[in-house]
N, C-alpha and C positions, 0 to 999 in steps of 0.2 A: 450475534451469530450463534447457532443450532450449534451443537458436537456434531454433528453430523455434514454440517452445509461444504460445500465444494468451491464456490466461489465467495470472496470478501465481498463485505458489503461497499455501497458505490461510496466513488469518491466525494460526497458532500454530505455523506452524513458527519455529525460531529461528535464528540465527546470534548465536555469540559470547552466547547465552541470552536475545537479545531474541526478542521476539516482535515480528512483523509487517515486519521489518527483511528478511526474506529479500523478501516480498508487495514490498516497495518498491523494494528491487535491481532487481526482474524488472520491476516498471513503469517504473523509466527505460531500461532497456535495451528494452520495448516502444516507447516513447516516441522513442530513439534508430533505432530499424530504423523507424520510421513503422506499428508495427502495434497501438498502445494502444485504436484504435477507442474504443468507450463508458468505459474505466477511466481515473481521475482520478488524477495524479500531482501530488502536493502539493496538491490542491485540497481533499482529503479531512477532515475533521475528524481520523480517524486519523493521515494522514500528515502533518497541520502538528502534532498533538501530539508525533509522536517527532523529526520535523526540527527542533523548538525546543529540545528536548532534546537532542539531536547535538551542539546549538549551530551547524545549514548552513541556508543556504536551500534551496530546491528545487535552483536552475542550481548551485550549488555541488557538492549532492549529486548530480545530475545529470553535472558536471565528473567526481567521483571516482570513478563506476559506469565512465566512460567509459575512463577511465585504467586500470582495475583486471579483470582477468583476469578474477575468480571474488571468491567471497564472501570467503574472510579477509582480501584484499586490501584490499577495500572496508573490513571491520571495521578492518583494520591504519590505515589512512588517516585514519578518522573518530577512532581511540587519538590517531594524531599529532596531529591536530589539536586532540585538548583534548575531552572532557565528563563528566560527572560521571554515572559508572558507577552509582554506586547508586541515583541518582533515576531515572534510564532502566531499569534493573532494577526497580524498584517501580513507573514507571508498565506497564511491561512487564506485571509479576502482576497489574496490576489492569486490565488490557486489557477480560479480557470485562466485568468487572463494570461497568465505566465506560460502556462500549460496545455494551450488549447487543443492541441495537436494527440496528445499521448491522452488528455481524457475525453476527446471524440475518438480515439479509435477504442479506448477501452469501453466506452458506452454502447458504440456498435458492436463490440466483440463478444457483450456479455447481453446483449440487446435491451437494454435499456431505452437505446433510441434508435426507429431504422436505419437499415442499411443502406437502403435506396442505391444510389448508382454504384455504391461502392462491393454491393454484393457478392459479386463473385469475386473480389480480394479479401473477402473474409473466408470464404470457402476455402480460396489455397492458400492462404495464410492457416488458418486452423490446421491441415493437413501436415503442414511443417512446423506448425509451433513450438512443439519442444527445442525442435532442431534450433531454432532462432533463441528460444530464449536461455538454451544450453548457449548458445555461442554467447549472449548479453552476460551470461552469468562468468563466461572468461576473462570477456574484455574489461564489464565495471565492476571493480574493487567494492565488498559490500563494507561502507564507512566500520 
């Protein structure tokens, strides 16, 4: 990701062969410049699954983005500190399948993939998004 880019990059790209691991670099370092607007950092059902798996909390993993150059840095960091590679690998592969729902709307939201019939609930979804993801930010505990 750019210093400058506004949205994380999509959910399948990898580092070090996770998936969704790059999407969450790029949201704390949004998070850090103050430019995350609507996108949920540890709040996410995605991202408290693969931070349990790291074995960090959010401020933790927040800590090591901050410390850390670039991505292998990051991966080198979360090695030192300990987790268990192959469960993170397998919940990795089974990303979409677990998750279909939350990364087809984030695909259509970021339009990756069209919208088609679902077009105009992304219209007033956007319109309200803060609002919605202010409230997600109340109700889920960032791990």
């Amino acid at each position: 990701m750019n210093s400058t880019a506004t949205t994380p990059r999509r959910w399948n790209e990898t580092v070090g062969g996770i998936r969704w691991l790059p999407r969450l670099i790029d949201k704390a370092r949004m998070a850090q410049r103050g430019t995350l607007g609507a996108y949920l950092f540890g709040h996410s059902p995605i991202d408290t699954g693969l931070l349990r798996r790291l074995g960090v909390t959010t401020k933790q993993f927040a800590d090591i983005v901050a410390a850390s150059p670039d991505d292998a840095t990051v991966l080198d960091a979360l090695r030192r500190r300990g987790f268990d590679e192959a469960r993170v690998e397998r919940w990795s592969r089974s990303l979409p399948a677990r998750h279909p729902w939350i990364i087809g709307a984030i695909d259509r939201d970021e339009r990756y993939v069209a919208r088609g019939a679902w077009a105009a609930a992304f219209v007033a979804f956007s319109a309200t998004e803060g609002f919605w993801m202010g409230l997600a930010r109340l109700i889920y505990r960032a791990p």
